[in-house]
N, C-alpha and C positions, 0 to 999 in steps of 0.2 A: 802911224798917224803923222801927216807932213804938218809941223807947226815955223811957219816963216823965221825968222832971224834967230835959232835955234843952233847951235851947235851938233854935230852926230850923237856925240859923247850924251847929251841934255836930253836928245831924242828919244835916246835908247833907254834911258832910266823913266823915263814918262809910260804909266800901264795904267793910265785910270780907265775905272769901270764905267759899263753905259753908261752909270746913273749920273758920272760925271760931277759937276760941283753940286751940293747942296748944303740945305741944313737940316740939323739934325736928326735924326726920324723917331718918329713917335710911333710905338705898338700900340692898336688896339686890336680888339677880334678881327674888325672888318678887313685891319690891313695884312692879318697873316695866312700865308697863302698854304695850297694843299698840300706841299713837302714841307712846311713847318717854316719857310723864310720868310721874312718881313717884309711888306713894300712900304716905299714910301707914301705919306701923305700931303708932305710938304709941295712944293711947286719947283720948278728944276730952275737953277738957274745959269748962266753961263760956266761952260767947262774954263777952270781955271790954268792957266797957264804955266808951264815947267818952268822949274826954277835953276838957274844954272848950274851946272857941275859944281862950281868950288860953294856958291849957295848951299845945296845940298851937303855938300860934305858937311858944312859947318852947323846944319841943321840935326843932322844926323851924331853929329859929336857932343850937342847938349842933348838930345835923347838919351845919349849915353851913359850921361852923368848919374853915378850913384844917386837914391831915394833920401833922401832927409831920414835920418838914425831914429826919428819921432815917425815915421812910415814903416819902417820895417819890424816886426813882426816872428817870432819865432815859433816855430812847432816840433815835438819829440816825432822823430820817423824809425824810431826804433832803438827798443830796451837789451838790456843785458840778461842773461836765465836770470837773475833773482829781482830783476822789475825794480833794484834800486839806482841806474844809471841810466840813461837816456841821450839818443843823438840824436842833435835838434840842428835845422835847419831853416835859415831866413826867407819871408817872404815879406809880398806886401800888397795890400789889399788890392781889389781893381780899382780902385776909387784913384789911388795913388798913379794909378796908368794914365787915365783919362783926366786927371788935373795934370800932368804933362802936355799930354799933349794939346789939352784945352790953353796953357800957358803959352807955348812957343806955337801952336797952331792957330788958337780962337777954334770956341766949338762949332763955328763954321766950315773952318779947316777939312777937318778930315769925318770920315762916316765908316760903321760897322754894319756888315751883313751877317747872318744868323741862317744855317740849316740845320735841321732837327733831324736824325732820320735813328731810327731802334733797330736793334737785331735782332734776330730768333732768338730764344731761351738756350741755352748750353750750359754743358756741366762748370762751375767753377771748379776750381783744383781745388783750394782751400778747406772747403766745404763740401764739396760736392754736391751743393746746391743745382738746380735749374734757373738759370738768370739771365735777364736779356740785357744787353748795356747797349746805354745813349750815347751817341754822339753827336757831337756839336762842331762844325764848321766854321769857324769867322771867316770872313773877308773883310779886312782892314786896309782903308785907302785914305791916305794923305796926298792931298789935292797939291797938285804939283810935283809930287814924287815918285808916288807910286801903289804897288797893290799887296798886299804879301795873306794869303790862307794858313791857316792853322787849324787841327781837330783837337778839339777834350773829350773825354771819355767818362764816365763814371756806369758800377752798376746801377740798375734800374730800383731793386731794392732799396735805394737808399733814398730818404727821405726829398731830400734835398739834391738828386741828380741831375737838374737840368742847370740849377744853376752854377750846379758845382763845375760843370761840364764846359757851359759855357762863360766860366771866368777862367778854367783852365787855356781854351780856345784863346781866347780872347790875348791871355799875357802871354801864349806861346806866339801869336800872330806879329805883336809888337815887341818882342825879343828880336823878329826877324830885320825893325828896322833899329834895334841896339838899343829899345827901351826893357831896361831889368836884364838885360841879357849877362850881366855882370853876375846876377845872383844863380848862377849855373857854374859858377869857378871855384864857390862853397863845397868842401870836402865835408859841412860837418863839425858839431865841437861835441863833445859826452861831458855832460854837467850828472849833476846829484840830484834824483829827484826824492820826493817826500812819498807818502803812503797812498797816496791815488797819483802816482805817476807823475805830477806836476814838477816844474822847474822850479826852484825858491830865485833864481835869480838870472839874468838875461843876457847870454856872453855882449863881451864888448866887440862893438866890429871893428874891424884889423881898419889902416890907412886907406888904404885904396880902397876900399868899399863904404866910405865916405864924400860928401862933394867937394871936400876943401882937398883931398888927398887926391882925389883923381886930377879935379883941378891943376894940382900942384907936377904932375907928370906920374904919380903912383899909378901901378898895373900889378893886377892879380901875377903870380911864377908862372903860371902855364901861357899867359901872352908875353913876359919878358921872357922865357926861353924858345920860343917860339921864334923872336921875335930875332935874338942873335943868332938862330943857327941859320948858317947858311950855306949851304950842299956848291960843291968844289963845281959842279956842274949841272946842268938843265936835268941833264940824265938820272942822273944821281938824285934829282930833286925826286924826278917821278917815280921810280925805283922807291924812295923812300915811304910817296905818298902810298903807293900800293900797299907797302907793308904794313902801314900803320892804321889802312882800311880793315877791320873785324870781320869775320866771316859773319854772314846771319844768323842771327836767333837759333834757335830749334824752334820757339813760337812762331819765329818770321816767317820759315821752312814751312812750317805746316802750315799758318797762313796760307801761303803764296800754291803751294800743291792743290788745297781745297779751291780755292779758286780758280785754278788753271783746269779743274775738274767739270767745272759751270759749264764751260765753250761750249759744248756739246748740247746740255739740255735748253742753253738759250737761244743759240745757233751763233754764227759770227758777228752780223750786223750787233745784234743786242750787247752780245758782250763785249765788242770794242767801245759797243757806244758807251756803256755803263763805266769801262774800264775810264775811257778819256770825260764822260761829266763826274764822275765821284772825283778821280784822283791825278785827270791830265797825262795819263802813263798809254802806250799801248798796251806795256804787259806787267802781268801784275811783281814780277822779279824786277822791277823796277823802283820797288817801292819798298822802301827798309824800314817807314814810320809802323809800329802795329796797329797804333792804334788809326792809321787808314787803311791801315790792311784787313781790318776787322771792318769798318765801316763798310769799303767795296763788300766784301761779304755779305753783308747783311743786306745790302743792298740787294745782291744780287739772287740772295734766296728770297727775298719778297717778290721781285721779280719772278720766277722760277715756280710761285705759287700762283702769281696773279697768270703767269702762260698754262697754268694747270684749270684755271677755273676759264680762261679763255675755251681750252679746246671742248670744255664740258657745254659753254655756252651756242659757239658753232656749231652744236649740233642740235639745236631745234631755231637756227634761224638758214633761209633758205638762200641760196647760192644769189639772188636775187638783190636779197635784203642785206646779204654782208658785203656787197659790192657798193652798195650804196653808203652803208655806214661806213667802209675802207675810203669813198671820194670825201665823204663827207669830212675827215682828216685829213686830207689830201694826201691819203696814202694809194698805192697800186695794188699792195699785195701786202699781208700777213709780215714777210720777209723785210718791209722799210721800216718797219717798226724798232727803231734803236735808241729809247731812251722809257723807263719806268712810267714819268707822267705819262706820254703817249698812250702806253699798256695801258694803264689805269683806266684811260679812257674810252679805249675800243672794248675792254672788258665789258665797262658799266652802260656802254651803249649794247652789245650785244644780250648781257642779262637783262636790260631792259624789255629788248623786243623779244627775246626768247620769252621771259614771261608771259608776254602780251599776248601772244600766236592763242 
């Protein structure tokens, strides 16, 4: 994007979305669309203008500040065998996100996008349930800065999935531009809990995970050590970074095999295309998050059912009639079809006319 009197440095940090500036958006039915994302209803108004490098910087430094101690929130994430100790770990609501950035932004400022998409039913471990899990995409844009995506997850089973899913989304998306990102340095505290598992009382947060303490120049150990080591040489640097990169998952592993498995039954076109609109990757070893690596998944066996009910359909519509319905997408052939909604469509247009015959 060429924006006039603009530094390179300003340029390159500017990724707004089409939608460009607006306000707020508002869900109703009318405005959620067939993959589950939201449009807007508002009226667009001019794309707002990048803000300069040291701007930013310093915009991105009060995101960063610790939540008000009256914000944050704790939860047990896991007991001891005899269920009378518990490790709890701080959160804070999303509410606390978005008065951030409604603060240093105005809810003018910046806007959230929302995609819905489910997977097939699969075994859980745990249980060994049949369960499909949601996920939820945000696209989070702070006008004049920039764009950053995040997925949540939750099973489907659970009452409360989608929102659980999409608050997850949501504060993973604005950790990326250093809002709560602080609350990831938390190892953890094991308090005493009572007879239904409860905390009787609420650790105190350390200095630096306050605003008066960050303020003050306080930092979690893992960015003040980070922070003095410094490798004798460039070499040395990268050498290091290598090794302290994890091998993947054995989840990740199998992720990524089942999916490199698809190629085949979707053809290339489809699968690159799914690979680069789910997850921006061409290949799915590119991608270490699971829980996007389950989402492509899921995607792509939905995909994989709707090319199964395609070929059933082509066969009671006549070589004629599927030429016409392919211009009518301004497709050529079967083969340019590389993205889900499109399938979707040449489906429901061919089961239409096959019934009709």
């Amino acid at each position: 994007m060429e924006v006039n009197g603009k530094t390179p440095e300003s340029r390159a940090l500017l990724c707004l979305g089409e939608e460009g500036f607006m306000s707020a958006m508002r869900k109703t039915p009318e405005s959620v669309r067939r993959d589950g994302s939201y449009k807007t209803l508002s009226t667009h108004a001019p794309v707002a203008a990048p803000f300069s490098l040291e701007k930013i910087r310093d915009l991105v430094a009060e995101l960063e500040v610790p939540f008000h101690p009256s914000q944050v929130e704790w939860r047990v994430t896991s007991m001891n065998q005899e269920k009378t100790r518990g490790l709890v770990m701080p959160y804070a609501d999303p509410r606390a996100y978005t008065d951030r950035l409604n603060e240093i932004f105005t809810p003018a400022g910046w806007t959230r996008r929302y995609v819905v998409t489910t997977s097939a039913n699969f075994e859980r471990e745990e249980d060994k349930k049949l369960v499909a899990k949601v996920f939820v995409t945000c696209d989070l844009t702070i006008h004049g800065i920039g764009m950053h995506s995040a997925t949540g997850e939750e099973w489907a089973d659970n009452q409360h999935a989608g929102t659980s899913a999409e608050a997850q989304a949501f504060k993973r998306a604005c950790s990326c531009f250093g809002l709560g990102r602080y609350l990831y340095y938390f190892g953890g505290v094991w308090v005493d809990l009572d007879e239904r598992q409860r905390f009787q009382e609420a650790p105190e947060l350390v200095g630096w995970a306050t605003p008066g303490g960050w303020r003050n120049g306080l930092r979690p150990p893992q960015l003040t050590e980070s922070k003095n080591h410094k490798p004798a040489s460039s070499n040395k640097k990268k050498v290091a970074s290598l090794r302290r990169t994890p091998p993947p998952s054995p989840e990740v592993q199998k992720l990524v095999r089942q999916i490199e498995d698809m190629a085949d039954p979707l053809g290339k076109r489809m699968y690159r295309g799914l690979l680069k609109s789910v997850a921006n990757v061409w290949k799915p070893s590119e991608i270490s998050d699971a829980a996007r690596l389950e989402q492509v998944l899921a995607t792509m066996q939905s995909a994989e059912r709707e090319v199964a009910r395609l070929e059933t359909a082509r066969q009671g519509v006549s070589s004629e009639e599927v030429e016409t319905i392919l211009q009518s997408l301004q497709l050529r052939s079967f083969d340019q079809v590389n993205s889900l909604e499109v399938l979707q469509r040449l489906v429901a247009a061919l089961e239409e006319k096959a019934g009709s015959v």
